[in-house]
C-alpha positions as CSV (number, residue, x, y, z in Angstrom):
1,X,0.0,0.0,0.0
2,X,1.2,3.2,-0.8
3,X,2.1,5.5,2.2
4,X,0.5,9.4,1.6
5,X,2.4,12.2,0.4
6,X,4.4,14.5,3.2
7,X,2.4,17.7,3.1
8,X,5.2,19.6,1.7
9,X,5.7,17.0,-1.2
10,X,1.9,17.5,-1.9
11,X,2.0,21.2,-2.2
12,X,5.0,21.1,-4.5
13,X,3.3,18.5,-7.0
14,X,-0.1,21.1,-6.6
15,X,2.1,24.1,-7.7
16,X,4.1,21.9,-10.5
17,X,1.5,19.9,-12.1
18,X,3.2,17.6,-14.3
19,X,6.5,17.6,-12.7
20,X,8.2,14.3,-11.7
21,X,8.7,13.1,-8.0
22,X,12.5,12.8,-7.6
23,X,13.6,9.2,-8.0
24,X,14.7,9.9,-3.8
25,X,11.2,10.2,-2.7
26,X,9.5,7.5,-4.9
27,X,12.4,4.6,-3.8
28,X,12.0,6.0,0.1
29,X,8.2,4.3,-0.7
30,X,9.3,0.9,-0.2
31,X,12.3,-1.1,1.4
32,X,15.6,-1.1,-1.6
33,X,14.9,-5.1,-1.8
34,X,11.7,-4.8,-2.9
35,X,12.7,-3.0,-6.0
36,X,13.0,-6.8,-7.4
37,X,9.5,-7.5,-7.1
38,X,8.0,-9.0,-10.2
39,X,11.2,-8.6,-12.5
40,X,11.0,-12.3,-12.9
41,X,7.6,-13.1,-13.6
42,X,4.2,-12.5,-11.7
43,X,3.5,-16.3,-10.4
44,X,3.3,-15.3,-7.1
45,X,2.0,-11.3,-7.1
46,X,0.0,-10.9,-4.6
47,X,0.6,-13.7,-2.5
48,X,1.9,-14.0,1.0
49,X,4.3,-16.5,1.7
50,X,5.8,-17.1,5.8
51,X,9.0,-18.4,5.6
52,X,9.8,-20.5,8.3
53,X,13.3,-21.0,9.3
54,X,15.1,-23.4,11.6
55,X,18.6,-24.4,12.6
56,X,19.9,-26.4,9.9
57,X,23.1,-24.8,8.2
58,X,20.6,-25.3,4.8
59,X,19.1,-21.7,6.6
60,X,22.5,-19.6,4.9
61,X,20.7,-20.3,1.6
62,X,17.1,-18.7,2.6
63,X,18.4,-15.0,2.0
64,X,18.1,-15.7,-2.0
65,X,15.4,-18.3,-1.6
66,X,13.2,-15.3,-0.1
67,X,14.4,-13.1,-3.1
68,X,13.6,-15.4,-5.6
69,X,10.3,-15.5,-4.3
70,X,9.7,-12.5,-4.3
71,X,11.7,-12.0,-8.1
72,X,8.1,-14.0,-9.0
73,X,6.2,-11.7,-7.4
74,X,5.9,-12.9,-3.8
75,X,5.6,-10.8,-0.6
76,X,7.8,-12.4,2.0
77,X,7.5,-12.9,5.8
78,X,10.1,-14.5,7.8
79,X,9.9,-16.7,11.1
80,X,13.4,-17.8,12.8
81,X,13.6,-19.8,15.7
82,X,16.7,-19.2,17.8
83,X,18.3,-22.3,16.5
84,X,18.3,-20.4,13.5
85,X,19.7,-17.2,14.3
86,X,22.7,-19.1,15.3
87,X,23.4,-19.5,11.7
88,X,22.4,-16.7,10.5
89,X,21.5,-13.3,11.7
90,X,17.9,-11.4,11.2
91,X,18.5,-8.8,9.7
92,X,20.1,-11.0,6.9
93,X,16.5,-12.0,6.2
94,X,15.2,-8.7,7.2
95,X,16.9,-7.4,4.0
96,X,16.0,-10.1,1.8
97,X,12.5,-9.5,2.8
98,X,11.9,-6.4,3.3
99,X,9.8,-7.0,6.4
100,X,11.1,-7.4,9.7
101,X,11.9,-10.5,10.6
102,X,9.6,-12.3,13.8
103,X,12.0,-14.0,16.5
104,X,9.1,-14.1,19.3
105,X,5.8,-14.4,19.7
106,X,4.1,-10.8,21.2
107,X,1.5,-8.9,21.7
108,X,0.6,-8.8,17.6
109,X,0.1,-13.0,17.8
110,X,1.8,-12.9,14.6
111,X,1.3,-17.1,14.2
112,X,-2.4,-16.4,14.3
113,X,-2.1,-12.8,12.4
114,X,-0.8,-14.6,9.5
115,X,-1.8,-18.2,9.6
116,X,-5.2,-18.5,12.0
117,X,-8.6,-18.1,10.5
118,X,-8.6,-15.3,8.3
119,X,-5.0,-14.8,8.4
120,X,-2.9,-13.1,5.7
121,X,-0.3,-15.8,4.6
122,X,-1.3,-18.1,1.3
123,X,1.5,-20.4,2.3
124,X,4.2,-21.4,5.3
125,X,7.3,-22.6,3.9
126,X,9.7,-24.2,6.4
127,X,12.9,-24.0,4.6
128,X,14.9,-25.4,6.3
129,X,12.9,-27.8,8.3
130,X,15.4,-29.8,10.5
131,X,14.2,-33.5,12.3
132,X,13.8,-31.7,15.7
133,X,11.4,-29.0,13.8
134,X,9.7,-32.2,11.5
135,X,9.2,-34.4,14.5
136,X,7.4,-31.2,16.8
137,X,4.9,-30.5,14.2
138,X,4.0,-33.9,13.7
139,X,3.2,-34.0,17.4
140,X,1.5,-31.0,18.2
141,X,4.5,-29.7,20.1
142,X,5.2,-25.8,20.3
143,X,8.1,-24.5,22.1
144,X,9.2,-22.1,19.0
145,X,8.2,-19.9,16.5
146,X,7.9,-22.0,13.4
147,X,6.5,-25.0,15.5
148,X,3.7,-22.3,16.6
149,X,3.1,-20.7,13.4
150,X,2.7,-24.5,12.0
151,X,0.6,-25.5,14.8
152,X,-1.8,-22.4,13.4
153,X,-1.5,-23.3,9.8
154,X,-2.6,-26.6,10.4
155,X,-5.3,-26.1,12.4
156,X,-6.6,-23.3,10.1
157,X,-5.9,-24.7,6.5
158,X,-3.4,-22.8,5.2
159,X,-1.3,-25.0,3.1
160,X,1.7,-25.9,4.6
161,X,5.1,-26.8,2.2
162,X,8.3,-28.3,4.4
163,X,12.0,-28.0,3.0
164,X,14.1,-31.3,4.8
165,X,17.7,-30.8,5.6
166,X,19.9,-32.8,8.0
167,X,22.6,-35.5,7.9
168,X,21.7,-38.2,6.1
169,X,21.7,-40.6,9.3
170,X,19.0,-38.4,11.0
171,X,16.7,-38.4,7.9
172,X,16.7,-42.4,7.9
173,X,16.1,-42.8,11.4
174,X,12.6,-44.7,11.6
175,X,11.1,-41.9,14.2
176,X,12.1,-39.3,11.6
177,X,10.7,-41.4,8.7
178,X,7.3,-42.1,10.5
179,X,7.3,-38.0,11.0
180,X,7.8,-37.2,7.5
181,X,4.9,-39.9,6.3
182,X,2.9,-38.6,8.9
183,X,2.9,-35.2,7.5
184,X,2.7,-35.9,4.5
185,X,-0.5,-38.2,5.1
186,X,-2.0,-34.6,6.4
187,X,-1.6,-32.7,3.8
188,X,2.2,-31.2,4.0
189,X,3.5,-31.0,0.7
190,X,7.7,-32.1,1.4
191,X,10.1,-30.6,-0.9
192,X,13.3,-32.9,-1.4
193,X,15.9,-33.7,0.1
194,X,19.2,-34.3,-2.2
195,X,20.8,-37.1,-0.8
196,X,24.5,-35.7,-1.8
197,X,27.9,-36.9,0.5
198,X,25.9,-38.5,3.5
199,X,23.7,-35.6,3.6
200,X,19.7,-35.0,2.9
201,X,20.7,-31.2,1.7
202,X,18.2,-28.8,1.3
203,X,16.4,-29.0,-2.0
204,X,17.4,-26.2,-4.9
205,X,15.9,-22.8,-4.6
206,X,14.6,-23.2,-8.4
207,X,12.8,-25.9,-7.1
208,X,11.5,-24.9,-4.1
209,X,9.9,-22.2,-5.9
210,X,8.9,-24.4,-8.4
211,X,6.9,-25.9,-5.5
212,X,5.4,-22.7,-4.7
213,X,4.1,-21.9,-7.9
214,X,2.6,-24.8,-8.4
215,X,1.2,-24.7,-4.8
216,X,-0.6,-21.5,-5.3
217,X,-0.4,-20.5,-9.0
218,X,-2.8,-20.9,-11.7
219,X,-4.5,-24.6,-11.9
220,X,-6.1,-24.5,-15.6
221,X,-4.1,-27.8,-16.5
222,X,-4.8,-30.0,-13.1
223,X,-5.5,-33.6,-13.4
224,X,-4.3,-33.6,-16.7
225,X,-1.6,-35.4,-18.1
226,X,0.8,-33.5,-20.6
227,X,3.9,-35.2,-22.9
228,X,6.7,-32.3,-24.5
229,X,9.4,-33.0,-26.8
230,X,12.5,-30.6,-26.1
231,X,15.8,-29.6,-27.8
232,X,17.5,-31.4,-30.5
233,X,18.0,-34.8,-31.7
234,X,21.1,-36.5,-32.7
235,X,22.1,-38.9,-35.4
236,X,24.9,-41.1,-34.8
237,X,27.2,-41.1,-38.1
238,X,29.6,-42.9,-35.9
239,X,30.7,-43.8,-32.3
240,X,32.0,-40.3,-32.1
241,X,30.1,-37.9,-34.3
242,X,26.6,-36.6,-34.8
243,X,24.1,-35.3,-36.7
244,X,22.4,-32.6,-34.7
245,X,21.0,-29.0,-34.9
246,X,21.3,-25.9,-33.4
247,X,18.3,-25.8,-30.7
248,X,19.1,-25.4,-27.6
249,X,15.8,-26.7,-25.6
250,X,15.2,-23.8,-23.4
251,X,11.5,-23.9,-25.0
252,X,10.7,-27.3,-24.2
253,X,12.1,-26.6,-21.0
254,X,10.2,-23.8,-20.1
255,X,6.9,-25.4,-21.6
256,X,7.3,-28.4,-19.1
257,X,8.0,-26.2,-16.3
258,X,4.9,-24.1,-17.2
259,X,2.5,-27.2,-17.2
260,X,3.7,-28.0,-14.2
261,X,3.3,-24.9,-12.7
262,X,-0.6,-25.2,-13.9
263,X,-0.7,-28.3,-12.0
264,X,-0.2,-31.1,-15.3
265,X,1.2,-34.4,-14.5
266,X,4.8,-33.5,-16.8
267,X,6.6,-36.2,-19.0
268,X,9.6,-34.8,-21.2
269,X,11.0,-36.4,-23.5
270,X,14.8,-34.7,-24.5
271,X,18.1,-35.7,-24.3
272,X,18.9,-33.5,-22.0
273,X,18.8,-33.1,-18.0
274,X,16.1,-30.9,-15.9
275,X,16.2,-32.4,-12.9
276,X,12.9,-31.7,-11.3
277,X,11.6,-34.1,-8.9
278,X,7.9,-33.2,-10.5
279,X,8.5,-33.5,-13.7
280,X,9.5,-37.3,-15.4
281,X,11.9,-37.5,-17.8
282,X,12.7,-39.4,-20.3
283,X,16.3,-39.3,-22.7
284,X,16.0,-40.1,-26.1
285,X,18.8,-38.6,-28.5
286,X,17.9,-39.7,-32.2
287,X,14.3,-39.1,-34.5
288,X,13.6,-43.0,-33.8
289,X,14.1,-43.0,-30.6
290,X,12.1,-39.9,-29.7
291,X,9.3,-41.1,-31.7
292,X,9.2,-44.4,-30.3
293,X,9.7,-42.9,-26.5
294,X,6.2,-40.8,-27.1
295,X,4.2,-43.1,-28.8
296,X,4.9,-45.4,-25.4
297,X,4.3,-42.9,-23.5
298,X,0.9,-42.1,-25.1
299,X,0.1,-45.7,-24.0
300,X,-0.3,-44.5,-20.9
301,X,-3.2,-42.1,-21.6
302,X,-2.1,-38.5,-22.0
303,X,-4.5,-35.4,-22.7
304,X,-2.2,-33.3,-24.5
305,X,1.0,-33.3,-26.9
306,X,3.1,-30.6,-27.1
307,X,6.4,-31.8,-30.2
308,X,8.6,-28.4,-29.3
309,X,12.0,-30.8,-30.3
310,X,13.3,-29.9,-33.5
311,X,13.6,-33.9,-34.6
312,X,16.5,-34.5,-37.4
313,X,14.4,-34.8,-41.1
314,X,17.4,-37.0,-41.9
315,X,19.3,-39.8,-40.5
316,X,22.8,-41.8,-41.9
317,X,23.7,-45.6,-41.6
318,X,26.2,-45.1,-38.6
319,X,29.4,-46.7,-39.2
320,X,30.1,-49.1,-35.9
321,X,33.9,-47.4,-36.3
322,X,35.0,-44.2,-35.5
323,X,35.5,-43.0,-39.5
324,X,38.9,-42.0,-40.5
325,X,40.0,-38.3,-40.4
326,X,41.3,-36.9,-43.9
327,X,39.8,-36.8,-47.5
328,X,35.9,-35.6,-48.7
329,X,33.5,-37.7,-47.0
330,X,30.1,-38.7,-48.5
331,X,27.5,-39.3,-46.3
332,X,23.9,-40.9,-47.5
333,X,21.2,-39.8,-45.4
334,X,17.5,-41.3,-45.6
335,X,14.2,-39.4,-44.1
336,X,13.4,-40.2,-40.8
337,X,9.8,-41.0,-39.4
338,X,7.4,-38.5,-38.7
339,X,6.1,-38.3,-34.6
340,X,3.8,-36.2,-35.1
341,X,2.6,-38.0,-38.3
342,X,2.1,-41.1,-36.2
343,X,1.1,-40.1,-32.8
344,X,-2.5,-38.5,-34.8
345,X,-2.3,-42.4,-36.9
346,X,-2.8,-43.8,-33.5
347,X,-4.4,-41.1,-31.8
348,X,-7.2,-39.3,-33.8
349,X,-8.8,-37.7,-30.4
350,X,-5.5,-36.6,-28.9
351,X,-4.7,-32.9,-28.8
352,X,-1.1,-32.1,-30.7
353,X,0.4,-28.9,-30.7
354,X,3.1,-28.6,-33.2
355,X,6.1,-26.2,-33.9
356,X,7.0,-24.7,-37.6
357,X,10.1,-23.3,-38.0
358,X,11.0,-21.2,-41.5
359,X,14.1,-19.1,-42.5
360,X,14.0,-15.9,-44.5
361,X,10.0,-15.0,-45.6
362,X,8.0,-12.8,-44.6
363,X,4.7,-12.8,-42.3
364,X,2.2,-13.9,-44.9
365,X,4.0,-16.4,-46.1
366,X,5.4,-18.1,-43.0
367,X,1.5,-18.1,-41.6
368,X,0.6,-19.5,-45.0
369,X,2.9,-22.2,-44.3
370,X,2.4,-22.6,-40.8
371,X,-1.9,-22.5,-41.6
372,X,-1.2,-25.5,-44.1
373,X,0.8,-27.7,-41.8
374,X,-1.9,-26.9,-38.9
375,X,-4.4,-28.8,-41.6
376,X,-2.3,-31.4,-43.3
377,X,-1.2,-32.8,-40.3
378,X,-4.3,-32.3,-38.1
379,X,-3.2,-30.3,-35.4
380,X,-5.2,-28.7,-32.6
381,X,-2.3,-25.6,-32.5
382,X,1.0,-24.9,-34.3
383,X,3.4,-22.1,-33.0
384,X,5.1,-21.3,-36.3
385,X,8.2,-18.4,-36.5
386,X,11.2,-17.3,-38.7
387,X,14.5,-19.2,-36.9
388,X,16.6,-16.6,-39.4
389,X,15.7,-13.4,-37.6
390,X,16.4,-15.5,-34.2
391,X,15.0,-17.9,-31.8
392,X,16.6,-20.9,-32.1
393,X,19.4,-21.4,-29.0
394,X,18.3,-17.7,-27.8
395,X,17.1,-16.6,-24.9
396,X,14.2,-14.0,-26.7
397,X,11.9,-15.6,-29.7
398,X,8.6,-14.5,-31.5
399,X,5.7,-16.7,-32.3
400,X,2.3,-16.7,-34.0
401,X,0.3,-18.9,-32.4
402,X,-2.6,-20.7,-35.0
403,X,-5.4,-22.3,-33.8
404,X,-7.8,-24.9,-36.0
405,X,-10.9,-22.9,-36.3
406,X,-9.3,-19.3,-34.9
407,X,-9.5,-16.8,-37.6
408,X,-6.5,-14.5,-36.4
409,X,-2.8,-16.1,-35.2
410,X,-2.1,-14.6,-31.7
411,X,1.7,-12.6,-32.1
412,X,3.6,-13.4,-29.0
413,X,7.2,-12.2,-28.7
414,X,9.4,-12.0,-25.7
415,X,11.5,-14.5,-23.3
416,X,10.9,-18.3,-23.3
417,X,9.1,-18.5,-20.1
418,X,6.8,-15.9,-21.4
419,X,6.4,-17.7,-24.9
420,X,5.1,-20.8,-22.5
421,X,2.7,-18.9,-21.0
422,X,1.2,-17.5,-23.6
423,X,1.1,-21.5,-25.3
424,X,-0.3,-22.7,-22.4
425,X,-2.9,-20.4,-21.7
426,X,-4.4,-21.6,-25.4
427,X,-3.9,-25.0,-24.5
428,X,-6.1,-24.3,-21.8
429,X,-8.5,-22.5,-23.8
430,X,-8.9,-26.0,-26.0
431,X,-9.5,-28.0,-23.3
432,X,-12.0,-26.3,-21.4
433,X,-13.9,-25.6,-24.5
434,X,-13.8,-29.3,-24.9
435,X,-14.7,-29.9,-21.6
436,X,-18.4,-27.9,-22.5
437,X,-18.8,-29.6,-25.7
């Protein structure tokens, strides 16, 4: 909320209409860190998240955690118990929150302010959440500030998200094991651990806030099960060399991190890594093997496929041996098998989304192109754009999305994570509009 202008401010913006505040007075508004809110994306405006802290020495990597949460939009409340501030001091947090951090329960009942009935957080995230913390919320016990706020949380409904870090010993002890399942069985979405040199580490910030966005963010694809080809293939000429393009992945990477976002159940199929607990992955690294990966998949019942990979249109014999160095080489290369060709053969009611990229034409002709593969190959959406003006292996890209039946293509231009959005919000569209027929 905005504070009111000092009285002498006011007068000087009455006797200077038009003139600028000085960039002084606008940033003295809000505290510095909070000049990061929303430059990543707006997941999380205008929700409240507590951030529960405890005495693991996980809690030195909460200071970024918070700003990242906030980056998406998030406003930020932290909770330390003393154990905590052992490891790291207040007003560490109080700066990456820009609220002041609660260390005791007073007068304000700030577990019940935010988290009883009608509170104001959307979420507690106890990150870290060490066995001594795990094993007091699963019992009721409240001799700190996190284990009160939980208490609250728990008793009042507001979701709950907890962040595991210890020694590895202490997170397979049966007690602690029992704790865990026993949150878990309430409700208590758990968040990792890594299991990494005999420790259960603190999971990734990118996928704690993963977590979160999928914990209180938009829920148009829940329940439903999405498959997305990423990146490139690669063609084995021999057991050395490849046959590959330039594409880098980043879209199919940010399409399955969308879905899941919107709730989906995620498979993607790449031969690359994402390494998100949420999201299944499977590698595949040539055209065959890419198309045979989905149509398994598909076995399985999926609602919607999204074929982002640029698949190789041509393949080569491989030679078992690397080939020698020196001299012209003449390679013979054969078409290989169309996924999205055969996924629709098998799959007449499935809903394919498909990617056309062209070099060097103009608008009309590159939708004219795009418009005919959308009908010759029966697709339910095809995000077509010109790779020569940029796109592939960049950050930035520009896409007109086509829709069977729309009569305008929607332009969408900006980062990848934006492009995802934009393709996801249409998927949407489809599938509730099937839904009501």
């Amino acid at each position: 909320m905005k504070k009111p202008l000092k009285e002498s401010q006011s007068k000087q913006d009455q006797t200077n209409p038009g003139q600028q505040i000085p960039a002084r007075n606008k940033a003295e508004k809000i505290h510095p860190t909070l000049w990061i809110q929303g430059h990543r994306s707006s997941s999380l405006a205008g929700k409240t998240i507590v951030l529960g802290v405890t005495g693991s020495i996980g809690a030195v990597r909460v200071v970024e955690l918070a700003r990242e949460l906030i980056r998406n939009g998030a406003e930020v409340h932290a909770v330390m118990t003393e154990a905590a501030m052992h490891i790291l001091h207040p007003d560490a947090l109080h700066y990456a929150t820009g609220n002041p951090v609660i260390t005791e329960l007073g007068g304000r009942v700030e577990h019940v302010e935010f988290c009883g009935f009608k509170g104001r957080a959307d979420l507690l995230l106890i990150a870290p959440a060490t066995a001594n913390t795990i094993g007091k919320i699963a019992y009721g016990i409240d001799d700190t500030t996190v284990t009160s706020f939980a208490t609250t949380a728990l008793g009042s409904g507001v979701p709950v998200m907890v962040v595991p870090a210890m020694h590895e010993s202490m997170y397979r002890h049966p007690a602690v094991t029992e704790n865990v399942a026993r949150l878990k069985s309430w409700g208590i979405s758990m968040v990792g651990p890594r299991f990494e040199e005999g420790v259960a580490k603190i999971a990734s910030n990118e996928e704690i806030v993963l977590e979160v966005e999928r914990a209180l963010g938009n829920r148009s694809l829940e329940n439903r099960k999405v498959v997305i080809t990423g990146g490139s293939t690669a063609e084995s000429l021999d057991p050395i060399r490849i046959l590959t393009n330039r594409a880098s992945g980043k879209t199919g990477r940010e399409l399955a991190l969308e879905a899941y976002r919107r709730g989906a159940d995620v498979t993607l199929v790449h031969r690359d890594r994402l390494g998100f607990a949420g999201i299944r992955e499977v590698f595949a690294e040539s055209a065959a093997e890419m198309t045979d990966s989905v149509l398994s998949e598909l076995e399985n019942g999926y609602d919607v496929l999204i074929s982002s990979a640029a698949i190789a249109d041509y393949t080569a014999e491989p030679s078992p041996e690397k080939i020698k160095s020196g001299g012209e080489l003449v390679l013979k290369l054969k078409p290989t098998r169309k996924l999205i060709k055969e996924c629709r053969e098998k799959y007449p009611e499935l809903m394919i989304i498909g990617f056309k990229a062209e070099t060097g034409i103009g608008r009309e002709e590159l939708l004219r192109r795009a418009s005919a593969t959308l009908e010759g190959s029966k697709l339910d959406m095809i995000a077509a754009n010109d790779v020569g003006k940029g796109g592939m292996g960049t950050e930035e890209n520009e896409l007109y999305l086509l829709g069977r039946g729309k009569a305008e293509p929607r332009h969408v231009s900006g980062n990848k994570r934006k492009l995802a959005v934009s393709i996801l919000e249409e998927v949407s569209g489809i599938l509730n509009s099937r839904q009501v027929l």
